[in-house]
N, C-alpha and C positions, 0 to 999 in steps of 0.2 A: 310391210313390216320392216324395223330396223333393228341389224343386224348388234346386239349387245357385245362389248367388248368384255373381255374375261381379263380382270389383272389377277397376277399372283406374284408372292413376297416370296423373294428365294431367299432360304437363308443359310449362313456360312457356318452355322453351327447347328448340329443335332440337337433334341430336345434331351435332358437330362435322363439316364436310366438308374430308377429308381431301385430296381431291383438286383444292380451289381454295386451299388454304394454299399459305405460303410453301415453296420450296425447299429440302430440306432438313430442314422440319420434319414429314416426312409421320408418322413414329414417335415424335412427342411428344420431337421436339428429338432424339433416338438417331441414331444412324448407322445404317443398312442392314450387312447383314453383306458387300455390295458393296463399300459406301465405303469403310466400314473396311477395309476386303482392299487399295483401289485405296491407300488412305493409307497405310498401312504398306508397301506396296510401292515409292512413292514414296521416303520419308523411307529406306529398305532401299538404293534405287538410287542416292539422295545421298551416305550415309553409304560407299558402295561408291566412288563415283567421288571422295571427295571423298580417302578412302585412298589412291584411284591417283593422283592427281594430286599429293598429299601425296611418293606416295614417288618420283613422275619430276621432280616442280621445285621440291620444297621443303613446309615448314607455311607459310611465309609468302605461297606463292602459292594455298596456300586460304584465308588468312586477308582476303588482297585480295580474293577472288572473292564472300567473306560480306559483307564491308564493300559492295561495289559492287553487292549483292543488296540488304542492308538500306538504302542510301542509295535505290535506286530503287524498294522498295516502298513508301517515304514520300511521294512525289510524287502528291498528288491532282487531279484535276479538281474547277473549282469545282462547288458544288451544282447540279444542274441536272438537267434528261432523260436526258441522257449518264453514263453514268457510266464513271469512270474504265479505259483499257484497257489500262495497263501495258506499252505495247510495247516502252519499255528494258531490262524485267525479261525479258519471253518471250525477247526478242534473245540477253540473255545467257544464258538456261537455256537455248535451242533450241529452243525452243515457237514459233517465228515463220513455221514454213512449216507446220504443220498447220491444216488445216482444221477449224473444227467445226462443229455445227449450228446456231450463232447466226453464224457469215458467212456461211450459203450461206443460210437464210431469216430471217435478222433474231433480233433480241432480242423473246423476249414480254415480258421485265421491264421494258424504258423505259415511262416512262410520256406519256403523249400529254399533258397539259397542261406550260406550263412555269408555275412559281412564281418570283415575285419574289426575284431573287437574294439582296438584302440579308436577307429573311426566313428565307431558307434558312441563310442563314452563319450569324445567330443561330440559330438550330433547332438546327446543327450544334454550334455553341459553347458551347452552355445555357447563352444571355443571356435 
């Protein structure tokens, strides 16, 4: 009998760990066929309510409700730990009496040191 030679590829880099990346990115940036499902359900329930509303007060009174959505999704917290929590926007979409699992045990995203603000605004600004 002869004797089979065994090759193996070493390699210099580990394989990606999927499960301490970012949020979100677990499928190479993709959506889950979850997410997807939940967002198109959303944008589904918008474009529903936004008809009904449309047809009991008017277009002009959905046109205020996007105006007063896009004015408050621009409002950021400066850089910092915290990050920004949108409570004017949930208020208006109705999102302010749910609970979810980052108020009942914390955020794991903050990050525990804080950075020098002025450092941060530039970061933020690509100075």
């Amino acid at each position: 009998m002869e004797a089979r030679k065994v090759h193996y590829i070493h390699s210099t880099s580990s394989p990606p760990d999927r499960l301490r990346g970012e949020p979100g990115k677990l499928n190479g940036g993709r959506m889950s066929v979850v997410e997807s499902r939940m967002k198109e359900g959303m944008e589904r329930e918008r474009a529903t309510r936004d008809f009904h509303l449309s047809n009991v007060y008017g277009m002009a009174f959905c046109m205020n409700l996007r105006m007063r959505e896009t004015l408050l999704q621009q409002f950021q917290r400066l850089p910092g730990p915290l990050p920004s929590s949108f409570c004017g926007l949930d208020t208006l979409q109705g999102r302010d009496d749910v609970l979810t699992f980052e108020d009942y045990l914390g955020d794991s995203t903050l990050e525990e040191g804080v950075d020098d603000l002025h450092v941060a605004m530039e970061k933020k600004l690509g100075l």
